[in-house]
C-alpha positions in Angstrom: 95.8 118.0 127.9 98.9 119.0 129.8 98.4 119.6 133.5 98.9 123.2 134.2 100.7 124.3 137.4 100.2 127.4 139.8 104.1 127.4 141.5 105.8 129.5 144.4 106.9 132.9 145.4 107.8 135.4 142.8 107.7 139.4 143.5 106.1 139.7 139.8 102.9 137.7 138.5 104.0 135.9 135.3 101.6 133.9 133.2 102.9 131.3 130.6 100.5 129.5 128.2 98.0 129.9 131.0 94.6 127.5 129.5 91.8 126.8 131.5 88.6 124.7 131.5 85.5 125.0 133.6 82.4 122.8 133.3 83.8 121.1 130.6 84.4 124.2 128.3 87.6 126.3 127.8 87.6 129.4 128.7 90.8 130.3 127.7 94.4 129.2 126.3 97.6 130.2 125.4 97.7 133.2 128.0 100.8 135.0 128.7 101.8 138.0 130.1 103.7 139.7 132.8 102.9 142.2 135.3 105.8 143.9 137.5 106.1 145.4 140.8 104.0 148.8 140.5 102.6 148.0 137.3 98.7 147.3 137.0 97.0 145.2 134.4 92.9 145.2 133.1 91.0 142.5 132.2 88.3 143.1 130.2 86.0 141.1 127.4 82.1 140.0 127.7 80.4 137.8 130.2 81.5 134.2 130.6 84.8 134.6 129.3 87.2 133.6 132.2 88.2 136.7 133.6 86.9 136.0 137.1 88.2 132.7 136.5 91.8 134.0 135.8 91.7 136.1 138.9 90.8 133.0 140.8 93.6 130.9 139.2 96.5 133.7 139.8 94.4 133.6 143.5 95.6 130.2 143.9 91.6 128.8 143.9 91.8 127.2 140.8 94.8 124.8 139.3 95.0 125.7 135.5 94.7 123.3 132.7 97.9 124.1 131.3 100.6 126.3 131.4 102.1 128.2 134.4 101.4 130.4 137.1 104.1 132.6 139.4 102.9 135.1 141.8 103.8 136.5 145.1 102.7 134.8 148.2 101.2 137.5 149.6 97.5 138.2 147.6 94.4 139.4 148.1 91.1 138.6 146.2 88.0 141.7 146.0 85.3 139.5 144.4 81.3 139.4 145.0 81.9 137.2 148.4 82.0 139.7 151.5 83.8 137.7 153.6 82.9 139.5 156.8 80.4 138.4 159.0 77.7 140.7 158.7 76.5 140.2 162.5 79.4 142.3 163.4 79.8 145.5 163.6 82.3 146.7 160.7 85.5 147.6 162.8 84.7 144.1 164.8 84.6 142.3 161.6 87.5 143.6 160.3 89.2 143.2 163.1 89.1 139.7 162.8 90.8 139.1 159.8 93.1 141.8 161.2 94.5 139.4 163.8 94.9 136.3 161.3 96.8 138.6 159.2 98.7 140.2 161.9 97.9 143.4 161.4 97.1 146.4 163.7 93.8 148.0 165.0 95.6 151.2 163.3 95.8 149.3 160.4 91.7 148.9 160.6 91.1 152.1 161.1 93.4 153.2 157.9 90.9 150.8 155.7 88.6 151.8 156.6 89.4 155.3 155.8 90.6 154.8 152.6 87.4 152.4 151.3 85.4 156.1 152.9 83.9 153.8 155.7 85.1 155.2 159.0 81.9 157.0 159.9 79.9 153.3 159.7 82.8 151.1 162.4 80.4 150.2 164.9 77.1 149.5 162.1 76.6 145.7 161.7 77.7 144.8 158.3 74.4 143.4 157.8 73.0 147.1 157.4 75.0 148.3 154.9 73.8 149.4 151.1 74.9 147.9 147.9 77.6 150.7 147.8 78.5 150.6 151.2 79.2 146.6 150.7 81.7 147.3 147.9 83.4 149.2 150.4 83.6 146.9 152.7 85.0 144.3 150.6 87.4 146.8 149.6 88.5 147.3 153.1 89.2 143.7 153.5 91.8 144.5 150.7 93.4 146.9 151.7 93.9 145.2 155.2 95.5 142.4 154.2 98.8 144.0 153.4 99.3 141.7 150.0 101.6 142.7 147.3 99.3 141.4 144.7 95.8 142.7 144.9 93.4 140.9 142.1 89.7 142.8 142.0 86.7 141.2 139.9 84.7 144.5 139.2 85.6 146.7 142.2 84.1 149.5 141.1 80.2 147.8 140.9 77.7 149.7 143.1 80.0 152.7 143.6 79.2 156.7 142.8 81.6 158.9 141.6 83.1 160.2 144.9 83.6 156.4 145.8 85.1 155.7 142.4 87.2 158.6 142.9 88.5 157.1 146.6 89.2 153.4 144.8 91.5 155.3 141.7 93.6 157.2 144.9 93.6 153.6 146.7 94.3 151.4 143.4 97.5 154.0 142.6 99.1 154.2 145.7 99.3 150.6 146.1 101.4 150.9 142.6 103.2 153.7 143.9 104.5 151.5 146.6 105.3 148.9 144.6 102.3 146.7 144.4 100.9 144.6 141.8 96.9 144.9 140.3 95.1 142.4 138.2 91.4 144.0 137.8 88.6 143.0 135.8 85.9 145.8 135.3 83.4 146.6 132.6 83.7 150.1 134.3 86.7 152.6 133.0 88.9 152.7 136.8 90.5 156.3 137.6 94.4 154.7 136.7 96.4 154.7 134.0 97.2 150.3 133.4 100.2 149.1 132.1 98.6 146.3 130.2 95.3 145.5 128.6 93.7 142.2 127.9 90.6 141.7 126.6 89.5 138.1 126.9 87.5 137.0 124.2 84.9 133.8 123.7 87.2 130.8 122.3 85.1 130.4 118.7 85.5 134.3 118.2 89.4 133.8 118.8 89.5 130.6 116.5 87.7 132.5 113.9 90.2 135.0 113.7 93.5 132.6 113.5 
């Protein structure tokens, strides 16, 4: 099998022939696409398909089997890991990755804003709900200033006023001419410019 590559800078994400292969088993192969500054793509298919693991490839985490990867430098992964220590207050721990980004205390008080979260700054992480986590990890997101922003399931433990907030946050990152890669089993408040529904390999080889 032909080693696959995840190479430099680019302001788009471009996928060629993208395969990969996790405990032995591939996930997926042959995957291609393009996503342009402002333009947002969805990734959706059943459990145990790769789309977590795409995000995590495209994230630079994994190397793919084959094929090749080009996406900007600056990206941020939302998946189920917080990444905050949850000792801290949340303004504290934001702040943190704040600094290592180099952004501004204003800049942690404007995500937290946006993920609805400015009334909990000075609650330890520790104490927050299911919903209130989401946010949180959503936060993180929006701090890091990335171009590319690549969410597994960012709308999970959210209500509809939340959901709401994440459709404003998700379109004005597009409107300033950011790049998404989602994965969500739950319909997100924007309009996407492409739709890929990954599919279990023996289904796809059934089909050909």
């Amino acid at each position: 099998m032909n080693e696959g590559q995840s190479t430099g800078s680019s302001n788009r994400l471009v996928a060629e022939a993208l395969g990969c292969v996790r405990g032995g088993r591939i996930l997926f192969r042959g995957l291609s696409f393009t996503l342009e500054p402002g333009q947002g793509g969805l990734l959706t298919g059943p459990n145990g398909v790769g789309k977590s693991s795409l995000l995590r490839l495209v994230a630079g985490l994994l190397q793919p089997s084959a094929g090749i990867c080009t996406a900007p430098q600056a990206k941020a992964l939302c998946d189920d890991r917080l990444a905050l220590d949850e000792h801290l207050p949340l303004e504290q721990a934001l702040g943190f990755w704040a600094r290592l980004d180099g952004q501004s205390e204003a800049a942690v008080s404007a995500a937290m804003a946006r993920a609805g979260l400015d009334h909990l700054a000075e609650v330890p992480v520790r104490y927050f709900s299911t919903g209130q986590r989401q946010r949180a990890r959503l936060a993180r997101t929006y701090l890091a200033g990335a171009t590319l922003w690549l969410l597994d399931e960012p709308a999970n433990g959210l209500d509809s006023d939340s959901v709401a907030q994440l459709g404003a946050a998700l379109q004005a990152h597009l409107d300033g001419g950011g790049i998404i890669l989602a994965a969500s089993h739950i319909p997100l408040p924007i309009t996407f410019d492409l739709s890929l529904q990954l599919q279990p390999l023996e289904e796809l080889e059934a089909c050909l």
